[in-house]
Rosetta silent file (secondary structure, phi, psi, omega in degrees, C-alpha in Angstrom):
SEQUENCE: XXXXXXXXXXXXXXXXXXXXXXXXXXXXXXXXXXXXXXXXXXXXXXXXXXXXXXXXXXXXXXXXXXXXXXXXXXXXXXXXX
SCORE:     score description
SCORE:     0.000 S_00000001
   1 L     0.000  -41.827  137.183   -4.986   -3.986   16.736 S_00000001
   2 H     6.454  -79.625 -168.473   -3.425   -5.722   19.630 S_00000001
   3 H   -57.330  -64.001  175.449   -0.211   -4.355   18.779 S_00000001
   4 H   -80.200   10.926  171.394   -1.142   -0.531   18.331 S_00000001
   5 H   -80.306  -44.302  174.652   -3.380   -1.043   21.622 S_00000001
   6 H  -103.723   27.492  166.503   -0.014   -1.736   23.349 S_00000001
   7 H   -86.406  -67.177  179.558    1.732    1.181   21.919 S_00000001
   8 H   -33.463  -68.011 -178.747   -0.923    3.642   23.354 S_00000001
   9 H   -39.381  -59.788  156.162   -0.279    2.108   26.563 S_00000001
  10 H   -62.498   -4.005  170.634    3.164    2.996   26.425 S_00000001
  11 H   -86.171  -48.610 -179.117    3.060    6.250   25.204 S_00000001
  12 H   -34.013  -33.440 -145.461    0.074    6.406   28.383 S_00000001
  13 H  -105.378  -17.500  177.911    3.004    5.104   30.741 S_00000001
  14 L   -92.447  151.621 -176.477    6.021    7.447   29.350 S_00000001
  15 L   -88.232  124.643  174.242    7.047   10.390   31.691 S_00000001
  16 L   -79.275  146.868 -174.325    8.503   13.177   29.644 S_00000001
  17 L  -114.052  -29.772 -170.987   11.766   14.402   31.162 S_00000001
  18 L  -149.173  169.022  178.766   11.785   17.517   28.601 S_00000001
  19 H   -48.365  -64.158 -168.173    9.755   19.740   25.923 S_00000001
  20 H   -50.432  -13.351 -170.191   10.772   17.581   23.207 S_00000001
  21 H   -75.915  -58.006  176.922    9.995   14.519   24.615 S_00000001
  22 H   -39.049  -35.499  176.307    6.097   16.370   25.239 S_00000001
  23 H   -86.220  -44.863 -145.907    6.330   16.867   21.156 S_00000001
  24 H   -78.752  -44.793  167.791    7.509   14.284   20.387 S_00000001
  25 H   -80.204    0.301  152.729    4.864   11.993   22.248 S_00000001
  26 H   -56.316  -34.448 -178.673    2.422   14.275   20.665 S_00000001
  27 H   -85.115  -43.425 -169.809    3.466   13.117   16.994 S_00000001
  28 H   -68.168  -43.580  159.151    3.869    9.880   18.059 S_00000001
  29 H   -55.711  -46.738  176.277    0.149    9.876   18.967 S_00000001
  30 H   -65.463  -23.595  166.163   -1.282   11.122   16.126 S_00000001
  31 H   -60.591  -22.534 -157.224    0.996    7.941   14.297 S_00000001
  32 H  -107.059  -21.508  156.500   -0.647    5.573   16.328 S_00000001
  33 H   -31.684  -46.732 -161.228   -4.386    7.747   15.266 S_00000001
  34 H   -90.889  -30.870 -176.472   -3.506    7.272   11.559 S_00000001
  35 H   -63.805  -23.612  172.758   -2.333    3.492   11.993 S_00000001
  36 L   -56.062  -27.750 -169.072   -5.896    3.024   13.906 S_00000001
  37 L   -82.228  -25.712 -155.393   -7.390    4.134   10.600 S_00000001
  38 L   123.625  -27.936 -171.943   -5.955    2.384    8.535 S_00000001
  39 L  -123.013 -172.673  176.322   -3.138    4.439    6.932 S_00000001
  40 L   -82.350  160.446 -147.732   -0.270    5.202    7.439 S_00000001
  41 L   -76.628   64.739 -146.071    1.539    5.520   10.888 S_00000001
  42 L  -133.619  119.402  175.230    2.555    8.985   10.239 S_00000001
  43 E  -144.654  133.636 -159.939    1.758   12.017   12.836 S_00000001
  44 E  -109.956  145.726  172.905    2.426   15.754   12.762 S_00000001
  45 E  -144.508  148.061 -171.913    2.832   18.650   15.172 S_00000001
  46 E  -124.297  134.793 -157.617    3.142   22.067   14.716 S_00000001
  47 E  -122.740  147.671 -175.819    4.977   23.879   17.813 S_00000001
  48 L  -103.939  166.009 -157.451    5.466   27.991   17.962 S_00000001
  49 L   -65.766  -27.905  173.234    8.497   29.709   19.143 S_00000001
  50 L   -71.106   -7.468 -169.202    7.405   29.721   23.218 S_00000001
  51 L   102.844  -19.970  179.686    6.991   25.926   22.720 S_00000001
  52 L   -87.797  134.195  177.764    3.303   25.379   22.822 S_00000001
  53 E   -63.316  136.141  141.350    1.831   22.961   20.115 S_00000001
  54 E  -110.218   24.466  179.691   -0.661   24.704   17.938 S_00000001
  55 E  -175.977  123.927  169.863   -1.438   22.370   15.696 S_00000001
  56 E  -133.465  144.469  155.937   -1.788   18.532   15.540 S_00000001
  57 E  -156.947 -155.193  178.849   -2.917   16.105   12.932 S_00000001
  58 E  -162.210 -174.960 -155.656   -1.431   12.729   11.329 S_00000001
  59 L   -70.043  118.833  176.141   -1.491   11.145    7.687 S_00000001
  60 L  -101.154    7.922  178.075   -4.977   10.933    5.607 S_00000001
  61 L   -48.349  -70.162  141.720   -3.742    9.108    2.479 S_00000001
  62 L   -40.148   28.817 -178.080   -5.784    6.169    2.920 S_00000001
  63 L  -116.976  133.606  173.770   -8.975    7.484    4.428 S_00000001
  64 L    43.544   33.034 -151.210  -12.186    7.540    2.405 S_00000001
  65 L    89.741 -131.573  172.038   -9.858    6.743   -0.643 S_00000001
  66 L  -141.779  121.168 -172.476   -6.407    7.788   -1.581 S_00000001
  67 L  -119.093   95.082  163.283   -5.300   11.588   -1.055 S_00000001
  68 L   -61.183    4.541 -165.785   -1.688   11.988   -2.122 S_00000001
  69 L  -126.095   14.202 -176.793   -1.430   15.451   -0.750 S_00000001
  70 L   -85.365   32.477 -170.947   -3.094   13.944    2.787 S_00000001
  71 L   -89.470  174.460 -174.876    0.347   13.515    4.445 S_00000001
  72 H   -75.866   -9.253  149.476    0.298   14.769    8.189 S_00000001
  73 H   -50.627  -52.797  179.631    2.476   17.614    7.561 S_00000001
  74 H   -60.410  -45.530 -177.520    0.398   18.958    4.910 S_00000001
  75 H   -70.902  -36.949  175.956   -2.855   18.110    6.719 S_00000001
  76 H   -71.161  -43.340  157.527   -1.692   19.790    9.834 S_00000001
  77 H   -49.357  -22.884  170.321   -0.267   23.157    8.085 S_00000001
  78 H   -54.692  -74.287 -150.865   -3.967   22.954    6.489 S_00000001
  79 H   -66.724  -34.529 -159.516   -5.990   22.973    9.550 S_00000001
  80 L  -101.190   18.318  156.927   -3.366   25.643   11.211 S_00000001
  81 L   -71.714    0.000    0.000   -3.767   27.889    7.922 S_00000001
């Protein structure tokens, strides 16, 4: 845990220079959510044409059992259906 503890911290410490960087450390959070869990280090964002995220989530296979259709694409297009 060590390890993804000092991953947060660096996503806490990088400065975004541009929108993609802002999605991109958005996904990357929700990766470091599902590896906290347990699963896999897999995290999804869903962003609309002005740029603002409207959706986040990150990979549920391994949660409460095994959901092959949990990956964090799917799970995020879920919640923003």
């Amino acid at each position: 845990m060590s390890d993804l503890g000092a991953i947060g911290r660096r996503l806490d410490d990088f400065a975004p220079s541009a929108a993609h960087d802002t999605w991109a450390i958005a996904a990357c959070r929700q990766a470091l959510r599902a590896a906290k869990r347990g699963t896999y280090g897999v995290g999804a964002i869903l962003v609309d044409p002005a740029g603002k995220i409207v959706g986040k989530n990150h990979n549920h296979v391994h949660i409460n059992g095994f959901h092959s259709d949990s990956h964090a694409e799917m799970v995020v297009m879920t919640d923003f259906e």
